[in-house]
N, C-alpha and C positions, 0 to 999 in steps of 0.2 A: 618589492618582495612579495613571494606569493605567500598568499594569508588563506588558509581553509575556511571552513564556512562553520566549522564548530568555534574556532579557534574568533572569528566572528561577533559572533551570539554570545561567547562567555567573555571577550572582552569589554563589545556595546552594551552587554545587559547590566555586568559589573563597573564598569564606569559612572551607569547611568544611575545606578541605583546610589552609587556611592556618592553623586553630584546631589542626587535627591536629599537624601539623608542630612549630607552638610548644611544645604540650605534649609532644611525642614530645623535642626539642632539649634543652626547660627539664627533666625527668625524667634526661637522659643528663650535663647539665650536671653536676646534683647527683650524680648516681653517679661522676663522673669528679673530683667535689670530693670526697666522701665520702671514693675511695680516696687520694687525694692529700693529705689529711688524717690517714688513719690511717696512710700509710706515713712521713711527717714526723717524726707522735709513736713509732713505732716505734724511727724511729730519733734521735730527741732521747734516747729513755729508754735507749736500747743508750750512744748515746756518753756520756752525765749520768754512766750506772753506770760507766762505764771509767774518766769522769776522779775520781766518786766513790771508786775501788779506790787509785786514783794517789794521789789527796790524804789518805785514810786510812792509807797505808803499806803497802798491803797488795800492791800491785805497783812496781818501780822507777819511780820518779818521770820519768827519759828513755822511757816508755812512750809519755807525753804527746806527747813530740817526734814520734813515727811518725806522730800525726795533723796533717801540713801542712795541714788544708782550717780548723782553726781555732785560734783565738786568745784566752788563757785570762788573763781580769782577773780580781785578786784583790780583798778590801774595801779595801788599801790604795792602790791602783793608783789613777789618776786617772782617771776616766770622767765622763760627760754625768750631769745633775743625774738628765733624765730615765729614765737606768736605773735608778738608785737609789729611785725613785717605785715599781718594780715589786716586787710582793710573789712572793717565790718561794714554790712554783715556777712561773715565767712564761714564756712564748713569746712575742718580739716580733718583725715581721720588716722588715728594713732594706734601704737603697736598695743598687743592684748584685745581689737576689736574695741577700743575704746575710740570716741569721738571729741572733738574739740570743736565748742561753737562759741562764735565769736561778735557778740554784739552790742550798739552802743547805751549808756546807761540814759532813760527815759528824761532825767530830768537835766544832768550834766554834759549829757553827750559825749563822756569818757567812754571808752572801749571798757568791757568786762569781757572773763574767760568764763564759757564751763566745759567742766572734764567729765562728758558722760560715761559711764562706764559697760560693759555687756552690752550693749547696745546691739548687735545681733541679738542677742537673744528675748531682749522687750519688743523688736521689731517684727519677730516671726508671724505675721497675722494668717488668720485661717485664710483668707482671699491669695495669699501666695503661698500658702500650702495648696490650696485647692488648684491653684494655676502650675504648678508643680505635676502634683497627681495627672491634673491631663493631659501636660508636656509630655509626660511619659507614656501613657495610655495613650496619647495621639500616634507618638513615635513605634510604637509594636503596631497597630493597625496600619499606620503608612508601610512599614516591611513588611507587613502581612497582606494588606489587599494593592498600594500602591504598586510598591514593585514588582508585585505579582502582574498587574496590568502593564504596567512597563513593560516584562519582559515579554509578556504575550505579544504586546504590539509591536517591539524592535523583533522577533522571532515573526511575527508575520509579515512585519516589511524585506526581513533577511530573506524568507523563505517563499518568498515572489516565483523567483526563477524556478521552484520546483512545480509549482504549479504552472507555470508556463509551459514546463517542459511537459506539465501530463498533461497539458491542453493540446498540445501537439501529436502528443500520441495518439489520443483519442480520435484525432482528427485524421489520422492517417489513414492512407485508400489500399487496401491490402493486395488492389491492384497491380499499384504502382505505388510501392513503399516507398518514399521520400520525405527525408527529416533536416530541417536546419537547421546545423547545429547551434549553440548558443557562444555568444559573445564574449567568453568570461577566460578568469584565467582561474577557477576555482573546482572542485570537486564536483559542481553541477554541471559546469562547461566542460568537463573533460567526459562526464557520462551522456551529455548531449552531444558530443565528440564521438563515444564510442557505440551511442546508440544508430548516428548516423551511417559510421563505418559499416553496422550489422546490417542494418536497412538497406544499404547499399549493394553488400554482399548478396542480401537473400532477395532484391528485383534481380539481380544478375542471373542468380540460382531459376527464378522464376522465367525471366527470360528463353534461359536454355532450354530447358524442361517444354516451353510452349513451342520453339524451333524444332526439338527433339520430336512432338506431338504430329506438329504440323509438317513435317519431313516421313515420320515413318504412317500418317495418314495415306503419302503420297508414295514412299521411296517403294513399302510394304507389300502396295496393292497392287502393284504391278507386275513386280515377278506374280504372283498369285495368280493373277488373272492370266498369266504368261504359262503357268502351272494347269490350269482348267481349263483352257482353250486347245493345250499340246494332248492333255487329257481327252475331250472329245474326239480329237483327230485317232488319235492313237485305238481308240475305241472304236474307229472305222477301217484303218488299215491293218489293225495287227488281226492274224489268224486268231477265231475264238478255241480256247482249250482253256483247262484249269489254272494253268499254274500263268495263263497271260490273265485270267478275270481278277486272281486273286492279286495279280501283281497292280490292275488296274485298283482296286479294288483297295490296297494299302492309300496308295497313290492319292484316292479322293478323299479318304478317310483323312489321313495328313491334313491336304492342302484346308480341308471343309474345318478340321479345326483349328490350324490355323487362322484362319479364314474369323472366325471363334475368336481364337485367344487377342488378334489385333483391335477386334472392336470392340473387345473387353478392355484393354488394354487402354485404348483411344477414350474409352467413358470413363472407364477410373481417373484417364488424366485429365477430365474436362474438372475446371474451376467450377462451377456452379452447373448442376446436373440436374435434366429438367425431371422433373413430376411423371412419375411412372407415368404411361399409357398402357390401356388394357387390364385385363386382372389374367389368372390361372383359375380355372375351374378343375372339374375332374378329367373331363373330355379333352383339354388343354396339359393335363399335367400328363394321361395316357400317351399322347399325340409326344410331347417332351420325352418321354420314356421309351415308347419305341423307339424316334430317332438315334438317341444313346444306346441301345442296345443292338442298334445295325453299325454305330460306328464300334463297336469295341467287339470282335471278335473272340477274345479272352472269355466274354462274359458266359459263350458259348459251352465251357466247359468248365461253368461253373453252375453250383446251383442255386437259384435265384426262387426269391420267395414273394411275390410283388401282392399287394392287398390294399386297395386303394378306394376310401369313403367318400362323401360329398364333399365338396371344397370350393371357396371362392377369395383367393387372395391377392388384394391390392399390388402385384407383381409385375415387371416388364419379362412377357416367356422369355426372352432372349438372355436376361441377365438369371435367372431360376435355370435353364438352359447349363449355362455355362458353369454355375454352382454346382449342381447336381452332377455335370460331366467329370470337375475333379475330384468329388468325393470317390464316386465311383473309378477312377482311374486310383484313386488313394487304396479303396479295398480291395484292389486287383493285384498293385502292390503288396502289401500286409494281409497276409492270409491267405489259407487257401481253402475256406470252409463256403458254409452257407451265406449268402448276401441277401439279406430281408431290407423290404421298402414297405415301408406303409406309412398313413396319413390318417391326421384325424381334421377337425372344421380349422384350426391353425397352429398344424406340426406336423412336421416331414422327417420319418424316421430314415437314415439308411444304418444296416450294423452288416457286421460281416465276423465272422469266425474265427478267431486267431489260435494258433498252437501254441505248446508252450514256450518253444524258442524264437515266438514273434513277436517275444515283450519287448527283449531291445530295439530293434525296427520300426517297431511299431511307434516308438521316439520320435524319429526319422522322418518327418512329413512330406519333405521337400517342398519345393514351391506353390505346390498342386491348392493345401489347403491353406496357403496363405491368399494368394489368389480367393479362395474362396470365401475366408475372412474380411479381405478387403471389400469384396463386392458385396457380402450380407453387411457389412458396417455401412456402404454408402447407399446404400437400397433398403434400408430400414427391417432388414432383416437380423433377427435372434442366430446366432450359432452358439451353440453347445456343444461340447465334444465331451465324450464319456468313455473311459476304458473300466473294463473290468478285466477280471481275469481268465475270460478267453473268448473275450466280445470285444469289438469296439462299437462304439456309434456315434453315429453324426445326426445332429436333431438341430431342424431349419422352424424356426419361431414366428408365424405370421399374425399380424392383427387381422383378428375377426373381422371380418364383410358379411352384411348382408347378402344374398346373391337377388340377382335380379329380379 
């Protein structure tokens, strides 16, 4: 039968506690009979000897009378068959807590009776009141610290297999995620069951993704280059006029971001992504800037506001490149006002002008500045994005550099 692993812990811990107890109870039992035993005979033998001194002569005979608590048959005295069955010296003990002791007389060697009487109650000595008191004070400390430790150590021997399991986890290569499951038929072996399945599930996932990387690295580049090489030619055979420059002219801008968007695309999907090379200075972020501003035609009729300070940031141009290229493809989108860029030692402002009917649109991001978030999240770059009410802006966060 499957047993849970709570179900467990509350039956081992209550069994055990419950075994504890018994034997702790049954142990104090016998100590609290033991001493109530030897104080009994202590004092059968004290009062035997007093009334043996009495009945041998040797102290006055009304000595006897001082002891009110009992009651002294002689062999000719009439008594029950059954006292006379007992061989002295004997102790029997009678209803009312009264005792009957039974011994021979010192100088005749007849049997006498006495009938002690309360006899519980002359026997209660402070020594088993005191072993009483601690029976009990023993027993609250045992269910208070004993089984407290019990359960902790049956709860950590139960609770092995959990740390097993998150020693496994720990251990796992985010590589190649691989888990074995555990052995059990219990609620930890069916989560080590189902942590497997996931683990299993997501190298799969991983897998694809890396086929996926390493296919369109190859599948991608090829038309492209197949695209920029028909481009050359075409730029040698076809008659030069406008509407062929312009048509060549769409043509390179495409393929070149493309060209872009794939090894953007290709870094983001790389697992561990090496250490920028390079930084952006001014001169570098100018050089960024013109080239964006020859691929986007649009920008041409629009009015741009560029103002650009000293700067030196820890950047790969190429991924700062491709950030910059979809904001700017974002506010060419939304708006159709003023586009301002400027910069200070580590912020890159772009905002752009929106009307009043370009609040909802301006919702609307598209791709463009997810792309752009991904790449400032795994490039250690800050994005801010800020609307007001008929601006927007995008603000790029770099850590301070010293410049050379």
């Amino acid at each position: 039968m499957k047993q849970t692993l709570r179900y467990k812990i509350i039956l081992t811990a209550g069994l055990s506690t419950f075994l504890l107890m018994s034997l702790y109870w049954l142990a104090g039992w016998h100590l609290i009979e033991s001493i109530e035993h030897q104080s009994r005979q202590q004092f059968v033998d004290y009062i035997g000897s007093r009334v043996d001194q009495a009945l041998a002569g040797k102290v006055p005979a009304q000595a006897l009378e001082l002891f009110d608590m009992m009651t002294l048959y002689r062999e000719n005295d009439d008594v029950p068959v059954a006292w006379r069955a007992l061989t002295p010296p004997a102790t029997e003990a009678l209803p009312n807590e009264d005792l009957l002791v039974v011994r021979r007389h010192p100088q005749t060697g007849q049997p006498y009776y006495l009938v002690m009487h309360n006899v519980e109650e002359v026997l209660e000595s402070g020594k088993q009141e005191e072993a009483e008191i601690l029976l009990v004070l023993g027993g609250i400390a045992l269910i208070t610290f004993g089984a407290m430790g019990l359960t902790l150590l049956i709860t950590w021997q139960l609770t092995q297999p959990i740390r097993q399991l998150t020693r496994q986890l720990e251990h796992i290569d985010p590589a190649r995620p691989v888990l074995e499951p555990l052995e059990r038929n219990d609620e930890i072996g069916f989560m080590s069951r189902q942590f497997a399945s996931l683990l299993q599930r997501t190298a799969a996932f991983i897998n694809r993704e890396r086929n996926f990387t390493r296919f369109a690295s190859h599948e991608l580049r090829s038309p492209i280059m197949v695209v920029r090489s028909s481009l050359d030619l075409l730029r040698e055979t076809v008659p030069p006029s406008e509407i062929n420059s312009r048509a060549l002219k769409r043509i390179d801008d495409a393929s070149s971001r493309m060209i872009k968007l794939i090894e953007a695309f290709l870094w983001l999907g790389r697992e561990t992504k090496p250490a920028p090379e390079g930084c952006v200075d001014r001169t570098g972020l100018e050089h960024i800037l013109e080239e964006l501003f020859a691929s986007h035609p649009a920008l041409q009729s629009r009015q741009l506001e560029v103002t650009l300070d000293d700067c030196h940031w820890q950047v790969h141009p190429f991924v700062l490149s491709v950030v910059i290229d979809n904001l700017l493809r974002n506010a060419l989108i939304h708006g159709d006002g003023h586009i301002r860029i400027g910069n200070d030692t580590d912020t890159l402002t772009i905002s752009n002008d929106i009307g009043d009917g370009d609040h909802a649109d301006a919702q609307s991001h598209g791709y463009g500045l997810l792309i752009a978030s991904q790449l400032c999240q795994d490039a250690g770059i800050g994005l801010e994005l800020t609307q007001e009410p008929r601006r927007y802006s995008a603000q790029l966060h770099f850590a301070a550099q010293a410049g050379p």
